[in-house]
VOGU-3710 file (C-alpha; in Angstrom, 3 decimals, decimal comma):
1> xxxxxxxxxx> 26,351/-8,024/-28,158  23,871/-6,239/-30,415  26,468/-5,316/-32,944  26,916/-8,973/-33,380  23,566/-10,253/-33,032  24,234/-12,182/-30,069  21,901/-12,791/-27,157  22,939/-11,774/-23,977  22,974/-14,663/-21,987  21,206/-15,116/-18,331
11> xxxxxxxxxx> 23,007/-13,916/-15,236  22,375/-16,403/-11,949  20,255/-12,941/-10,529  18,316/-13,597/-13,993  17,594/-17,050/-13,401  16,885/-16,641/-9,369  13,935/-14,065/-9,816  12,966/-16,392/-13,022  12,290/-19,117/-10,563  10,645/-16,689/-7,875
21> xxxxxxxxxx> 8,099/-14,985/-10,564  7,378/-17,724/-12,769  4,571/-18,373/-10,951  2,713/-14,758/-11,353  4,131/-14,786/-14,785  2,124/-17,574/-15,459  -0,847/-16,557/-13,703  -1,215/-12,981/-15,214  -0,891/-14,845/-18,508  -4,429/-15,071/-18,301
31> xxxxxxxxxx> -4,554/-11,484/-18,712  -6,367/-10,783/-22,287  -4,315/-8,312/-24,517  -5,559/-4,539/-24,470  -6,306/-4,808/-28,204  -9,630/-7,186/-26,677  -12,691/-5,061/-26,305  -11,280/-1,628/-26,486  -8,714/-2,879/-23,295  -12,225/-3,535/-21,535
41> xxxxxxxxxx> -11,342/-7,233/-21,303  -7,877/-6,472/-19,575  -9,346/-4,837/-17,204  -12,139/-6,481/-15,780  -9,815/-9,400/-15,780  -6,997/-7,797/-13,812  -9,805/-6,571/-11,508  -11,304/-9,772/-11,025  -7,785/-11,209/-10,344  -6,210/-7,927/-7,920
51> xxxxxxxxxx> -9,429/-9,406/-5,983  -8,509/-12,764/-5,962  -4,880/-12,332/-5,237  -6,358/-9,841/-2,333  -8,353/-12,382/-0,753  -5,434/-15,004/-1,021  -2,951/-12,471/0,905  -5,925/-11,614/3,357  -5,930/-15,149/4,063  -2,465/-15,905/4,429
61> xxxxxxxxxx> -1,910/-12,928/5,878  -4,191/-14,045/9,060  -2,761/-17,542/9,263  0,584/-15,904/9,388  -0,971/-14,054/12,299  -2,504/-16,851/13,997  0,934/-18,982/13,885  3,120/-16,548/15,058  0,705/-15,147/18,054  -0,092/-11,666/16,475
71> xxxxxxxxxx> -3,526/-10,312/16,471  -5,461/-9,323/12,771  -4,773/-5,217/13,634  -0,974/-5,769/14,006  -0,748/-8,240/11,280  -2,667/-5,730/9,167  -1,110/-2,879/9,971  2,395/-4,019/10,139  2,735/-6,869/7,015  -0,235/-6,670/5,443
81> xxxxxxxxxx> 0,258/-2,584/4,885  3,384/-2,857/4,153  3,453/-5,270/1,075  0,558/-3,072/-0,287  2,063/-0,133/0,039  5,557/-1,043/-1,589  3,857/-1,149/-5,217  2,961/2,651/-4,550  6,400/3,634/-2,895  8,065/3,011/-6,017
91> xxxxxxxxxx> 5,431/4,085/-8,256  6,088/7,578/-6,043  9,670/6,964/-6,855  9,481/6,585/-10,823  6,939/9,846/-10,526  9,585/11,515/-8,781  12,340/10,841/-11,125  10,287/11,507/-14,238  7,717/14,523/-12,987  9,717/17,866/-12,611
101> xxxxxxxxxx> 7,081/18,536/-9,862  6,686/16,626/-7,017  2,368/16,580/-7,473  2,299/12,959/-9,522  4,176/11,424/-7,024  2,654/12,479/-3,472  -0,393/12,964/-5,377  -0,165/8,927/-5,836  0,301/8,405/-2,040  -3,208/10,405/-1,764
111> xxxxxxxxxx> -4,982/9,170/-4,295  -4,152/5,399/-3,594  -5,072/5,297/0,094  -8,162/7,324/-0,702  -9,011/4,950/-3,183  -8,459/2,161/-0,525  -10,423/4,069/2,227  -13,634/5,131/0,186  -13,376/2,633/-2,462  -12,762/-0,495/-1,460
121> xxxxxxxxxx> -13,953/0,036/2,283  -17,217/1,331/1,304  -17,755/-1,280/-1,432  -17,392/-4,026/0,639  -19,237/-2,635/3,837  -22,352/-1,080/1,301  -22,541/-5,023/0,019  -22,436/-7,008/3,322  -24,909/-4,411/4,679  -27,492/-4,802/1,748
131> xxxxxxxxxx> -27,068/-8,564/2,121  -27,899/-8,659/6,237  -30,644/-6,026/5,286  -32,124/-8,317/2,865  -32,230/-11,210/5,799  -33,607/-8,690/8,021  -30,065/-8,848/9,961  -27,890/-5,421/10,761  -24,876/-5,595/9,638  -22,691/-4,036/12,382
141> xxxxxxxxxx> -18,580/-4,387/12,549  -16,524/-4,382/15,968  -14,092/-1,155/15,589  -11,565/-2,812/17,883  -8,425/-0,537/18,117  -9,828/0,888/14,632  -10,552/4,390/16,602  -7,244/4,631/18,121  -5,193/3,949/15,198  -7,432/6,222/13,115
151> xxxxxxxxxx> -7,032/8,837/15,058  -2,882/8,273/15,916  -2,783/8,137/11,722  -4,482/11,240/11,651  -2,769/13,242/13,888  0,695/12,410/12,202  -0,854/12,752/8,769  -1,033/16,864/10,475  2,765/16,345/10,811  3,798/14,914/7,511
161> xxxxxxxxxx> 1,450/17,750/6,044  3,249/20,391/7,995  6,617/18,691/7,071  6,030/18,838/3,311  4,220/22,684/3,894  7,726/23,826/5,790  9,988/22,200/2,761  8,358/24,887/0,681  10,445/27,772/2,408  13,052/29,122/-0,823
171> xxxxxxxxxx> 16,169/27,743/1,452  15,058/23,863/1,049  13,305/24,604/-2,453  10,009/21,971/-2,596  8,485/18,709/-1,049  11,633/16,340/-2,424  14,667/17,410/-3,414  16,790/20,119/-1,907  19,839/20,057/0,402  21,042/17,035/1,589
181> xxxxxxxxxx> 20,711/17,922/5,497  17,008/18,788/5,051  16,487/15,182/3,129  18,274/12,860/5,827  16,017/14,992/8,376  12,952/14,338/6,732  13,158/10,797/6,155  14,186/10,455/9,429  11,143/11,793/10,259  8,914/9,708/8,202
191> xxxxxxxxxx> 10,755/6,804/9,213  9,881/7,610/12,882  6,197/8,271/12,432  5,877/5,035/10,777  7,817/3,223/13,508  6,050/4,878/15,823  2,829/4,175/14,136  2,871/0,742/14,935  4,922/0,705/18,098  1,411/2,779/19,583
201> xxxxxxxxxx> -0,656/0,717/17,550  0,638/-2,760/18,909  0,536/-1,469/22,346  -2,638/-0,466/22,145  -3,907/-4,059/20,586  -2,213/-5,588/23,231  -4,132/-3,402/25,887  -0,359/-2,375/27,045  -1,833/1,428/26,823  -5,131/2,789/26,959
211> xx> -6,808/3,318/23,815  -10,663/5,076/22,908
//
């Protein structure tokens, strides 16, 4: 009771995700303040540690593969894409709530998978291949089922595009938002593509259908 100046006192959910964060409570601890270095310091450490903590789920990730029987393209595409991408589902979210417009929030969709493409793709390819050119090595990488799932994500990218372009007739009123028969249809949608994403995908690993 703040009237009082009593402290609230821990619920059992309190205590439970205590217990189940402690651990990256203590590790981001090592996270200099923003008053260091003009906030430089913050962030070069929080790089260095997204890295890190990237390599560790990589890792994990492919053990978790390797235990259960699942190749490293369904692992990837169904766990390892998935825990990445619920940081920026409810970033979208708090956008979306906040933002009158709907631009911040599929905006962050956008920007954080381009980021991931051209970023951290080409970073790490441009590196490997200047350190094979340097032994006089090419660097080359096996595209697997990279060229079917490319272009499947592509050509349902064209849908969700057309989706969002059709939500801006006056009767539905923008991207999100609107009536609630035209937002149960569109998630159901969404839902479907992903679902369908990796149903194609995992057949296609698992040379159950044809791929490029």
């Amino acid at each position: 009771d703040e009237e009082c100046g009593e402290e609230k006192l821990p619920s059992c959910f309190d205590y439970v995700m205590h217990f189940l964060t402690v651990f990256w409570k203590v590790l981001f601890a090592f996270v200099p303040p923003t008053e260091y270095w003009n906030g430089w310091a913050c962030f070069f450490v929080s790089i260095c540690m997204i890295g890190l903590l990237t390599a560790v789920i990589g890792d994990l990730a492919c053990h978790f593969g390797c235990t259960v029987g699942l190749k490293d393209s369904v692992t990837a595409v169904v766990f390892v894409a998935l825990g990445t991408s619920v940081p920026d589902t409810f970033a979208s979210k708090v956008a979306a709530i906040q933002d009158q417009y709907a631009d911040a929030s599929i905006g962050n969709v956008t920007g954080s998978n381009a980021v991931n493409v051209f970023l951290g793709i080409g970073v790490a390819w441009s590196i490997a291949a200047i350190y094979h050119n340097s032994q006089g090595r090419d660097f080359k990488v096996n595209p697997g089922p990279l060229a079917f799932s490319v272009t499947l994500f592509t050509i349902f990218a064209f849908i969700s595009v057309a989706t969002l372009m059709y939500r801006r007739r006056p009767e539905i009123g923008g991207e999100l938002g609107g009536p609630r028969t035209p937002k149960v249809l569109t998630t159901m949608l969404f839902v479907s593509l992903w679902l369908l994403y990796i149903l194609f995908s995992s057949l296609e690993a698992y040379c159950h259908i044809k791929g490029f």
